[in-house]
MIZADREN-302811 format. One line per 5 residues: their letters; for each residue x, y negated, z of N, C-alpha, C. Coordinates in steps of 0.1 Angstrom, whole numbers. Example, Ala and Ser with C-alpha at 12.3 -4.5 7.8 and 13.67 -1.06 7.14 Angstrom:
<recs>
AS> 132/57/78/123/45/78/132/33/78 | 128/22/71/137/11/71/129/0/79;
</recs>
This chain:
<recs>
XXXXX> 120/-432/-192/118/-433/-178/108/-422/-173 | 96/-420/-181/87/-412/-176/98/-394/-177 | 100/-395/-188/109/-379/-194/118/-381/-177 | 126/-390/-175/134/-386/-164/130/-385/-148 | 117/-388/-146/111/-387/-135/102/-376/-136;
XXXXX> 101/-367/-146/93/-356/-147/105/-339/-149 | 115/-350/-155/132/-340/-150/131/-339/-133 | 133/-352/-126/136/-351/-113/125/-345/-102 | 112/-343/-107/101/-334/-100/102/-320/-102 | 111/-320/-114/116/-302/-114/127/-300/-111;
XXXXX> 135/-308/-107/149/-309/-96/143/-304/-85 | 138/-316/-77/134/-312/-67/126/-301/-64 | 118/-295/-71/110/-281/-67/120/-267/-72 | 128/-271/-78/138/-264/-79/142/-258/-66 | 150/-271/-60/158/-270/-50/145/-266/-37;
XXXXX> 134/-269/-36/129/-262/-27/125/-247/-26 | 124/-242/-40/126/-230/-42/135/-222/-39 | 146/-226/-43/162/-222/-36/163/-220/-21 | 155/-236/-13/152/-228/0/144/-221/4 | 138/-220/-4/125/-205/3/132/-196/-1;
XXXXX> 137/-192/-10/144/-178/-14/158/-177/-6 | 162/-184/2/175/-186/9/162/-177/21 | 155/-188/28/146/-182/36/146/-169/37 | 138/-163/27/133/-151/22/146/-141/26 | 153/-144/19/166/-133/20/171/-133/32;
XXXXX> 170/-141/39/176/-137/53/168/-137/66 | 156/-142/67/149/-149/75/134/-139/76 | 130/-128/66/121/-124/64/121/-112/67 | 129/-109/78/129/-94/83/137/-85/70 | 146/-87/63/154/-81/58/141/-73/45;
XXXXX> 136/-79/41/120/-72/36/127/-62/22 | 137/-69/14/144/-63/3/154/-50/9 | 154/-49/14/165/-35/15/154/-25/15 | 159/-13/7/152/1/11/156/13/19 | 163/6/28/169/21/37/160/24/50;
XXXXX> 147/18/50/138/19/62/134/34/55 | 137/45/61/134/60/61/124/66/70 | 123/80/72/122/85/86/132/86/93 | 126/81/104/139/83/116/147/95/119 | 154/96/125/163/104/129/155/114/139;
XXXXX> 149/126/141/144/132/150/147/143/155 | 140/149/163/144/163/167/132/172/168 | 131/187/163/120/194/165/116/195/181 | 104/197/177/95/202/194/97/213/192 | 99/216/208/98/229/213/86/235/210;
XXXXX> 75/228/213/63/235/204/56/227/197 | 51/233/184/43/222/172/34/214/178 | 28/209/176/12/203/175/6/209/168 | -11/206/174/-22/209/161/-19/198/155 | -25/205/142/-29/191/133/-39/192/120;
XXXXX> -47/183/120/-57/186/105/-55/171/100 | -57/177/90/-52/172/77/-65/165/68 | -69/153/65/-77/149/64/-80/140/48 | -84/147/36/-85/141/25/-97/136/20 | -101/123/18/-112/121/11/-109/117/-6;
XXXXX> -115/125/-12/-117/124/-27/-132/122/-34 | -131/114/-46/-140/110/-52/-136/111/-69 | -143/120/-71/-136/126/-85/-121/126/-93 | -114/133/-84/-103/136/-81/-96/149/-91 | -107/155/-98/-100/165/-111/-88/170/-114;
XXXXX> -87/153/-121/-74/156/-130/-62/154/-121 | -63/152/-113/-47/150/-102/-49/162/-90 | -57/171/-87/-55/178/-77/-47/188/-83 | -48/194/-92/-37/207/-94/-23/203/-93 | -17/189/-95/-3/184/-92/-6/181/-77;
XXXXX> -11/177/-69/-13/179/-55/-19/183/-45 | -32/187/-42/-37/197/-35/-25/209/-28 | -24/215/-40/-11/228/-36/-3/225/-26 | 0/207/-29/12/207/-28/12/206/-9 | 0/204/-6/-5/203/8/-10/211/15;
XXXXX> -10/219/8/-18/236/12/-3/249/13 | 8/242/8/19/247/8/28/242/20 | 23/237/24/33/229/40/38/239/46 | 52/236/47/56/246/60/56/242/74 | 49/245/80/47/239/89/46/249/100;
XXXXX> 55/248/109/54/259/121/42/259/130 | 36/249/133/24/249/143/11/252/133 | -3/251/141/-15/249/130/-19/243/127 | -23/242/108/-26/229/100/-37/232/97 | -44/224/95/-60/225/88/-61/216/80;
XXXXX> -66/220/64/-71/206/58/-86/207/51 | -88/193/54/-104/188/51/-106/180/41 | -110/183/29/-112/177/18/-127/174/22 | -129/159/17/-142/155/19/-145/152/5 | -152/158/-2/-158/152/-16/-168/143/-18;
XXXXX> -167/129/-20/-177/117/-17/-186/117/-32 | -192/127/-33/-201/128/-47/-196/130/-63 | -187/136/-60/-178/140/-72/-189/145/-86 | -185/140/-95/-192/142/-107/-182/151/-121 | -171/155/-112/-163/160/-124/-161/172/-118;
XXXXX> -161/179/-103/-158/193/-102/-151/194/-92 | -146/182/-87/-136/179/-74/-138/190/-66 | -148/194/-57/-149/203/-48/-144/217/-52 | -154/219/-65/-151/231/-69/-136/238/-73 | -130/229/-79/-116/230/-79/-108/229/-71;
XXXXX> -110/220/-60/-102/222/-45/-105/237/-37 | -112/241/-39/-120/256/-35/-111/270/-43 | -107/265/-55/-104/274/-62/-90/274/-66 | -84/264/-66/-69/262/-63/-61/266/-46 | -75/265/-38/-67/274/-27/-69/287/-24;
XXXXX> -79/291/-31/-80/306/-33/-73/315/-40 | -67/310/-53/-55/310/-58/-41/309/-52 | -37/294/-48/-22/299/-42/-24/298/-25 | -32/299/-19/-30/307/-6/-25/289/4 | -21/292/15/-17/286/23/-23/279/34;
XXXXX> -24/268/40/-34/261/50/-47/265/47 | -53/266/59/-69/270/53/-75/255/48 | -83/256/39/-92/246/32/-106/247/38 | -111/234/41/-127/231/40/-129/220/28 | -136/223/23/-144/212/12/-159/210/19;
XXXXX> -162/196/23/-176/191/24/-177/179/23 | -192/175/17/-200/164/13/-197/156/25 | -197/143/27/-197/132/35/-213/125/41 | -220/131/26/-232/118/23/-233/103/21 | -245/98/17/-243/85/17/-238/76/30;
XXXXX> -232/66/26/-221/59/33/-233/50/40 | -238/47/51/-248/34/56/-243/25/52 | -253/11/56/-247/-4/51/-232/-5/59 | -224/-13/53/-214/-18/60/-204/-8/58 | -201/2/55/-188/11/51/-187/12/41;
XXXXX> -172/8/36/-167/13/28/-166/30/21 | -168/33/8/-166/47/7/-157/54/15 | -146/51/15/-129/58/16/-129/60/35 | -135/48/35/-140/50/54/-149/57/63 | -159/59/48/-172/63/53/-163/83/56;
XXXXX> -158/85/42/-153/100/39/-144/102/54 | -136/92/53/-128/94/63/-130/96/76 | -144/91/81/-147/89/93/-152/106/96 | -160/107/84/-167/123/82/-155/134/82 | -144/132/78/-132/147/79/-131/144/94;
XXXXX> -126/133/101/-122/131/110/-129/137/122 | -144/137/126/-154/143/133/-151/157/129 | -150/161/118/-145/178/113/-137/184/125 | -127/171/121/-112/178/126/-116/177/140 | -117/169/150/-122/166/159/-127/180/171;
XXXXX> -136/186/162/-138/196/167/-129/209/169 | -116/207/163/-104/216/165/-95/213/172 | -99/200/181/-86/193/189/-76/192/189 | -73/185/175/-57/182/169/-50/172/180 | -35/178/180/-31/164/186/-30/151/178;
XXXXX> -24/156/161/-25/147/154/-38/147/140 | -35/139/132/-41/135/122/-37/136/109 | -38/137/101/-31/133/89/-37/130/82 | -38/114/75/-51/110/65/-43/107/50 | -45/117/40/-35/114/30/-45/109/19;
XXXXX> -42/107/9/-52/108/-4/-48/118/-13 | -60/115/-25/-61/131/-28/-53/133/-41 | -39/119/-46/-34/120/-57/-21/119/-50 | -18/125/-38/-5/126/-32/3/137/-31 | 11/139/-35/23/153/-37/32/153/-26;
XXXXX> 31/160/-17/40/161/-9/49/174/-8 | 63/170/-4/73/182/-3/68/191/8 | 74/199/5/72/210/14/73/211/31 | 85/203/33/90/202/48/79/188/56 | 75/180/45/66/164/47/60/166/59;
XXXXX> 51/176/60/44/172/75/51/175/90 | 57/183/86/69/191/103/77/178/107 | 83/168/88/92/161/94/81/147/100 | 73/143/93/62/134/103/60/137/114 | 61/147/121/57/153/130/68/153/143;
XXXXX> 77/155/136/88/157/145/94/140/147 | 93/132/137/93/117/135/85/110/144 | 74/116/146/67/108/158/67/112/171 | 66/122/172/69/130/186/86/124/193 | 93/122/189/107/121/187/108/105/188;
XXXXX> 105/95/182/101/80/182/90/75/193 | 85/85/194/69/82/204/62/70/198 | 59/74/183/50/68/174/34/72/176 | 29/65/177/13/66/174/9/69/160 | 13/60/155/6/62/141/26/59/129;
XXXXX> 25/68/120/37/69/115/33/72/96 | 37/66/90/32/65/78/41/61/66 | 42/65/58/50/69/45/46/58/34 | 55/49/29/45/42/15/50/53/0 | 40/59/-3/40/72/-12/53/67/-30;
XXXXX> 56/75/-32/67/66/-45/58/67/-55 | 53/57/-60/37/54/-72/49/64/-81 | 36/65/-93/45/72/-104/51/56/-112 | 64/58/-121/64/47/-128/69/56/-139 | 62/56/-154/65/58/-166/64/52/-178;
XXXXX> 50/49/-180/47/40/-190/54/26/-187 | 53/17/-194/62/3/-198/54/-4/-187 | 39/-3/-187/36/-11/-178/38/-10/-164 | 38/3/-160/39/12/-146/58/5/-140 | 67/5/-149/81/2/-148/80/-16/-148;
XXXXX> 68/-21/-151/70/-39/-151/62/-41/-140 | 50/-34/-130/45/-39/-118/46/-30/-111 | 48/-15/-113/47/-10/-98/57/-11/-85 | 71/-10/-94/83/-15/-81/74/-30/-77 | 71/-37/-83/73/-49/-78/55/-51/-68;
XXXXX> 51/-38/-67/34/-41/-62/44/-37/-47 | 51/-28/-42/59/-22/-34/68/-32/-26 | 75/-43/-37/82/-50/-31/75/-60/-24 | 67/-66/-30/53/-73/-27/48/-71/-15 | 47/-61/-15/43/-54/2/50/-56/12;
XXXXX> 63/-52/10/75/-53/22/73/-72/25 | 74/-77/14/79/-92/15/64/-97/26 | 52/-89/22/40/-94/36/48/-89/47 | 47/-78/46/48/-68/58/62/-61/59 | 74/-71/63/88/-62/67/85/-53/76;
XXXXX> 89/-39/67/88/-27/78/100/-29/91 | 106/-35/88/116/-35/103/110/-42/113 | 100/-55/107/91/-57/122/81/-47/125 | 72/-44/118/67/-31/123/66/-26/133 | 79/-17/133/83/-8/142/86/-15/156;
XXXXX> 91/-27/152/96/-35/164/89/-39/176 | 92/-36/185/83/-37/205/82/-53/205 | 66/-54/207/63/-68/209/61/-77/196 | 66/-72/181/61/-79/171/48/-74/165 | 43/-83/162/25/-83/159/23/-78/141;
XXXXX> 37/-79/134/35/-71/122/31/-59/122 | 14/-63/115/15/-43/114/10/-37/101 | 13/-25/101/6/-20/88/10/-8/83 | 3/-2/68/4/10/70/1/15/55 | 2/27/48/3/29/36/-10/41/39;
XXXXX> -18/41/32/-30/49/31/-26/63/29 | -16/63/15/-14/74/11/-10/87/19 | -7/83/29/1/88/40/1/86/53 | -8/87/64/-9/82/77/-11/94/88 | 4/97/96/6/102/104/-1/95/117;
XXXXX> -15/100/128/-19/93/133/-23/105/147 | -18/99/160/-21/106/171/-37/105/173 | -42/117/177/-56/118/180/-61/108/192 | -55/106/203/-60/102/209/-59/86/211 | -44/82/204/-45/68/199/-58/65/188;
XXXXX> -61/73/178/-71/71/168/-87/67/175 | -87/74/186/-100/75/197/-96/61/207 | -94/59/210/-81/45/220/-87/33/209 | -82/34/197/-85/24/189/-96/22/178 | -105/32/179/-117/33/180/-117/35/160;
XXXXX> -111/43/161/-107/45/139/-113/53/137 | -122/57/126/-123/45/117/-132/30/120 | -145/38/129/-158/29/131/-152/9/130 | -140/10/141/-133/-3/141/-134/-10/130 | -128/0/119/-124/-11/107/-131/-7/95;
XXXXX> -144/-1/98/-152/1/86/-159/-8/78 | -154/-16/78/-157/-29/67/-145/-34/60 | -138/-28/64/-120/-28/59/-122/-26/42 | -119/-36/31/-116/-30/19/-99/-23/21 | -87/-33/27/-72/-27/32/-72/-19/40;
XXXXX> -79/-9/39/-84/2/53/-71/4/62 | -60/6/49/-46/12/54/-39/2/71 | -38/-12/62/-32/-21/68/-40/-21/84 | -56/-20/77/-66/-27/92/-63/-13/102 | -59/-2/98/-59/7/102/-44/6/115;
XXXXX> -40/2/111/-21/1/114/-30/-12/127 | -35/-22/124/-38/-36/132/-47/-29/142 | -55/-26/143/-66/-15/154/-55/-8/170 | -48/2/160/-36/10/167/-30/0/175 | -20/-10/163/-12/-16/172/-19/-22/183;
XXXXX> -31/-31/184/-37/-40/194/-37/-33/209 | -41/-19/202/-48/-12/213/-36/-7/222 | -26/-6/219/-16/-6/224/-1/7/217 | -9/9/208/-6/21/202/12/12/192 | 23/28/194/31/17/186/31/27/168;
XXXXX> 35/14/161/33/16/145/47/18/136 | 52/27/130/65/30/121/55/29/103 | 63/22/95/65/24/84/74/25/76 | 74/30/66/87/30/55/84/39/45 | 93/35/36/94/43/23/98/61/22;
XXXXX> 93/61/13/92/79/12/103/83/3 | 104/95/9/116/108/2/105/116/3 | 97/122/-10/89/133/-8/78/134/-4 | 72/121/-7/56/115/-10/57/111/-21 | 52/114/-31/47/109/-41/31/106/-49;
XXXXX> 25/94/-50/17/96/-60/16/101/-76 | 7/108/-81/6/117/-92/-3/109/-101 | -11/99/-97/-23/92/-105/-14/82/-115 | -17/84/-128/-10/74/-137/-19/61/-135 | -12/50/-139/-15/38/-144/-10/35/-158;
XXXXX> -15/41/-168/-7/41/-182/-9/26/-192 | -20/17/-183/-23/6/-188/-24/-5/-182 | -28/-21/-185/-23/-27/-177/-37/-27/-172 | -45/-24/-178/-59/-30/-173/-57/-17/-158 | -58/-6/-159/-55/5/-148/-48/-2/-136;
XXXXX> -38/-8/-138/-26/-15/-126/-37/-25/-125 | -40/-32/-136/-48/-47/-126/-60/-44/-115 | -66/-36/-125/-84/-32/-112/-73/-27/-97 | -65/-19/-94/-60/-15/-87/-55/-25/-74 | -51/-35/-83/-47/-50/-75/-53/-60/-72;
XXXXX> -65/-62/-79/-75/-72/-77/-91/-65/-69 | -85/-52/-66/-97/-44/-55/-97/-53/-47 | -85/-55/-43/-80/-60/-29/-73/-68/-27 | -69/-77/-36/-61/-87/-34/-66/-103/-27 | -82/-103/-30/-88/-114/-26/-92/-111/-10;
XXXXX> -97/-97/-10/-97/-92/7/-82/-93/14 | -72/-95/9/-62/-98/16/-60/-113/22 | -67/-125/14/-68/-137/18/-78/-138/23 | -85/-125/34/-95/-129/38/-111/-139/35 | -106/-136/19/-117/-144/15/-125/-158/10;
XXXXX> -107/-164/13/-108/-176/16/-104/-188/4 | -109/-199/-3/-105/-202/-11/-92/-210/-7 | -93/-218/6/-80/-226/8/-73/-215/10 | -69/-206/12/-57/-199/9/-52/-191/-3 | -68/-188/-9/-64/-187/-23/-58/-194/-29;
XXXXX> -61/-210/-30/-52/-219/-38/-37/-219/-28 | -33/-217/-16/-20/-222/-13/-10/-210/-20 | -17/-198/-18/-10/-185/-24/-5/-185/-44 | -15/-197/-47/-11/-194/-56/-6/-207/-64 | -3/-215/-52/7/-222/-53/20/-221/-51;
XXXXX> 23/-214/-42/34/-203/-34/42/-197/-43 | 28/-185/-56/37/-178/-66/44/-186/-69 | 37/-199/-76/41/-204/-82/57/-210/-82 | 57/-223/-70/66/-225/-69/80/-213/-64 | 76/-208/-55/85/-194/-58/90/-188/-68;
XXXXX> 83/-180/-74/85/-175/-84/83/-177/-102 | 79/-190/-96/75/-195/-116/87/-208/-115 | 89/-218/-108/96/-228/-109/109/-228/-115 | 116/-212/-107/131/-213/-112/132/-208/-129 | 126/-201/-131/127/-201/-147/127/-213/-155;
XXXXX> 117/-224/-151/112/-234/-160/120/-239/-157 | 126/-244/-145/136/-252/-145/146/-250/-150 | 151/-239/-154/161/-235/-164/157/-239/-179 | 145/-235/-181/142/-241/-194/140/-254/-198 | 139/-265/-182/137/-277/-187/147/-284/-187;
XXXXX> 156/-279/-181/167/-286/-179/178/-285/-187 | 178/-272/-195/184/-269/-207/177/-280/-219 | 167/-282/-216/158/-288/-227/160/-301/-227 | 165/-308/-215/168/-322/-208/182/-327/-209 | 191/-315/-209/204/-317/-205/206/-324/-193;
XXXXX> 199/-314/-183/201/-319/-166/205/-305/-159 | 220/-310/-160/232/-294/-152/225/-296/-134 | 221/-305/-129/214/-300/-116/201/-295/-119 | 194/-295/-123/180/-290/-129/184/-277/-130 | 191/-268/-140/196/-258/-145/202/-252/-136;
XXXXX> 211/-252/-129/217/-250/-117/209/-247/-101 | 204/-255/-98/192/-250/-91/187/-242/-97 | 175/-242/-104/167/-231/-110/174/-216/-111 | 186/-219/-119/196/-205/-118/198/-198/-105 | 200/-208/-99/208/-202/-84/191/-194/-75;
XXXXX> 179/-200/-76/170/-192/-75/165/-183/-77 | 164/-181/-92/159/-171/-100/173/-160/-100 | 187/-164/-95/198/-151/-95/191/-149/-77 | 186/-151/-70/187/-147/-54/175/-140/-54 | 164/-142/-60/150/-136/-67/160/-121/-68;
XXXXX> 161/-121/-80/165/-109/-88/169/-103/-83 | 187/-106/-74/189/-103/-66/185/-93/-55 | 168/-97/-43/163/-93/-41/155/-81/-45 | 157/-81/-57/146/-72/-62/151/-58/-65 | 167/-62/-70/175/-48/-76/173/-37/-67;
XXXXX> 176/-40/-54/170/-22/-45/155/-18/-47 | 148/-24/-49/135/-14/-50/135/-9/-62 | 145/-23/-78/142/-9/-89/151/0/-87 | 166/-2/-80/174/14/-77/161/23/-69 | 156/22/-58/148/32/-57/138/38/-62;
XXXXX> 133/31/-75/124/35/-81/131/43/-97 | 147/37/-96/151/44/-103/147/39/-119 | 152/25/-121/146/19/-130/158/11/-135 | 161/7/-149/168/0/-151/168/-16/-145 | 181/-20/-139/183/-28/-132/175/-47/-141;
XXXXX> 179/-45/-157/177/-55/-163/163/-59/-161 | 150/-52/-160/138/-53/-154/139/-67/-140 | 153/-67/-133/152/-76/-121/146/-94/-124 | 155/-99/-132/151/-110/-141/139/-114/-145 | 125/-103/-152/120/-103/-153/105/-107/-139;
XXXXX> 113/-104/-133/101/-106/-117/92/-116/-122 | 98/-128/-125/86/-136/-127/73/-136/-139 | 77/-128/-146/68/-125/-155/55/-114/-146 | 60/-108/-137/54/-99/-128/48/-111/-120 | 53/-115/-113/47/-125/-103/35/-131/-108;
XXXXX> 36/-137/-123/25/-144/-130/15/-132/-132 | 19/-121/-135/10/-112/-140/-2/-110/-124 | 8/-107/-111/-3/-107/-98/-12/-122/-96 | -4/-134/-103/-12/-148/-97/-25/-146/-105 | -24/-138/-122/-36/-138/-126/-47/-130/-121;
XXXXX> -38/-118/-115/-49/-109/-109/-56/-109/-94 | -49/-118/-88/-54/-121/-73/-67/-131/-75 | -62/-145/-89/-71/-154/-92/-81/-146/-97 | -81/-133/-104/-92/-126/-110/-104/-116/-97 | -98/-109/-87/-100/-107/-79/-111/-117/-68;
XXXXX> -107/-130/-69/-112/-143/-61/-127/-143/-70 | -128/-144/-85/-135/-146/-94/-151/-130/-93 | -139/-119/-92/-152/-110/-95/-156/-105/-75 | -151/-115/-67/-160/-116/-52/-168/-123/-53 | -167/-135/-63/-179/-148/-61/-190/-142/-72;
XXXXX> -188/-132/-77/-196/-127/-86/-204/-119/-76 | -204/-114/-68/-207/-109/-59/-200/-90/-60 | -191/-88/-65/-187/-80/-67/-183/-71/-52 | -186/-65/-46/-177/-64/-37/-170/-49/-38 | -165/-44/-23/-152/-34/-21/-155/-24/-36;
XXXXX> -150/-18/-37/-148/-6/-45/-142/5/-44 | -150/18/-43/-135/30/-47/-144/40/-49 | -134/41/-64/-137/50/-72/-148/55/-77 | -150/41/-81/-161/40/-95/-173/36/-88 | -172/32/-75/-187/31/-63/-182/18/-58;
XXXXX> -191/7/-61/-192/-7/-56/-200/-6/-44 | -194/-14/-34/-200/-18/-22/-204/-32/-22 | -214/-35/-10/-218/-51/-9/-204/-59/-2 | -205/-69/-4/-200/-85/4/-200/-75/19 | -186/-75/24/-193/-79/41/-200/-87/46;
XXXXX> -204/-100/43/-215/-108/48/-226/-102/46 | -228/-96/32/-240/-92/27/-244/-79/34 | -237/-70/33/-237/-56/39/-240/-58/60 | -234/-70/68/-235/-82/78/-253/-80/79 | -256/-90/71/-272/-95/70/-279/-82/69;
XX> -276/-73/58/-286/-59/58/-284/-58/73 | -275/-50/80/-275/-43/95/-279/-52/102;
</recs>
């Protein structure tokens, strides 16, 4: 009796799983497809200004794969780019100085930021500092990239021409992570897909929907929407600077395009898992705002989402209950399902799809880890520089 009433609680969570993933696939803004691009545009008659805006924090070993690759823009109008070095201890500056003196192209500034006051984040504090730079060169636009991003040659003319052409405010690229190592091929497609499934870029873009958001790596942003919506100062307590950044714009009235990249790439490995987890648990508890009731519903959610259909395949094989099995299957195939375009885009063997839920468990432990090193009082981080609690950092100001 008990064995068959602990069958039929994994029947049923089965089958509710099946309807969320029914949900999901059709109901969720289309979040699994990857054909959200750059739009279709047309060049201006005349360029824009634009500066270019990098903050880096010991940044070494990845700028000779990218720096260049931004100092090489073809770009018909004038570009300017502003490396901000947030206290670099390995040479950062010095080598961004000497890699463009070498291959030539956009003019370079390299300068200190200083210490960040209470309440800013590093990445915000740097950013707020290039931004007053550029400021004084009266760009129309912005460009806030990071400093482990490779971009193609044509990348900024076609952002450019993307927004001008869409009459985008803010227009932003989600950069293609590297994936090589075993671990980089088991979470990074799925940190990506993860993303879309919050934040479908098709609402986004959409007139009147309140989804917004944005990929750091890459943020095409009009100057005077950025001033309008008061960025950075706004969201300088932002650990998701990217996302709060995209929420600011949109409110203010500014409209928001995202999508995946042809010709953004990140260069920074994650060769381990511990490298991918810190990465994920920066920010994964600032994404629940903090909160423990929604920590637990989220990670109830993976659960039955993404952990249920497997076991119920294994318990019901275990049980000899063809609806137990059946459900679960029919889940865990619409899961997978979902997943195969992001590894075709990432260019990854398809059999990895199946596997999602081993992924899924792997983010439930690192969000639950994330929740764990806030109450430690751990707060924001980047790049090797811990910040206070915003409450805490709150009380100091």
């Amino acid at each position: 009796m008990g064995q068959t009433a602990h069958v039929s609680a994994v029947v049923w969570s089965a089958a509710v799983s099946l309807a969320a993933w029914l949900w999901l696939l059709l109901f969720q803004g289309w979040f699994w497809r990857t054909d959200v691009r750059l739009p279709a545009s047309r060049e201006p008659d005349g360029w824009p200004d634009v500066c270019v805006v990098v903050p880096a924090r010991d940044e070494a070993a990845v700028l000779p794969a990218s720096l260049p690759s931004l100092l090489a823009q073809d770009y018909p109008g004038r570009a300017e780019v502003f490396l901000v070095d947030d206290g670099s201890t390995d040479g950062t500056g010095d080598l961004a100085r000497e890699l463009a003196r070498r291959r030539g192209g956009l003019p370079l500034t390299v300068v200190p930021p200083g210490e960040p006051p209470a309440g800013w984040t590093g990445k915000l504090w740097a950013v707020r500092h290039g931004m007053e730079l550029a400021r004084a060169r009266d760009p129309e636009y912005l460009l806030l990239t990071d400093a482990d991003i490779a971009h193609a040659p044509d990348s900024l003319r076609r952002l450019v021409a993307a927004a001008g052409t869409g009459g985008f405010d803010l227009v932003s690229q989600m950069a293609r992570l590297r994936v090589e190592s075993l671990w980089e091929r088991l979470v990074v497609p799925a940190f990506v897909y993860f993303f879309a499934q919050l934040y479908p870029f098709r609402r986004i873009s959409r007139p009147g929907s309140r989804t917004a958001a944005a990929a750091g790596g890459c943020v095409l942003l009009r100057a005077d929407a950025a001033a309008r919506a008061r960025i950075p100062d706004a969201v300088r307590h932002a650990v998701i600077d990217d996302v709060a950044v995209a929420r600011a714009v949109k409110r203010s009235g500014g409209r928001v395009w995202l999508g995946l990249a042809d010709g953004v790439d990140s260069v920074r490995p994650y060769p381990r898992l511990g490298d991918l987890w810190r990465m994920v648990s920066r920010s994964a508890y600032a994404q629940l705002r903090h909160s423990p009731l929604l920590l637990a519903g989220t990670v109830a959610g993976l659960a039955l989402v993404y952990l249920v259909p497997s076991a119920a395949v294994a318990v019901g094989a275990a049980a000899g209950s063809p609806p137990c099995v059946l459900l679960g299957a029919a889940a865990w195939l619409v899961m997978a399902g979902t997943y195969v375009p992001m590894l075709r885009y990432y260019r990854q063997p398809l059999w990895l799809a199946p596997l999602l839920p081993v992924t899924a468990f792997l983010y439930l432990l690192m969000t639950v880890d994330s929740a764990v090193q806030h109450r430690r009082g751990r707060g924001a981080a980047w790049k090797g520089r811990t910040y206070a609690r915003p409450e805490a950092a709150a009380e100091e100001a």
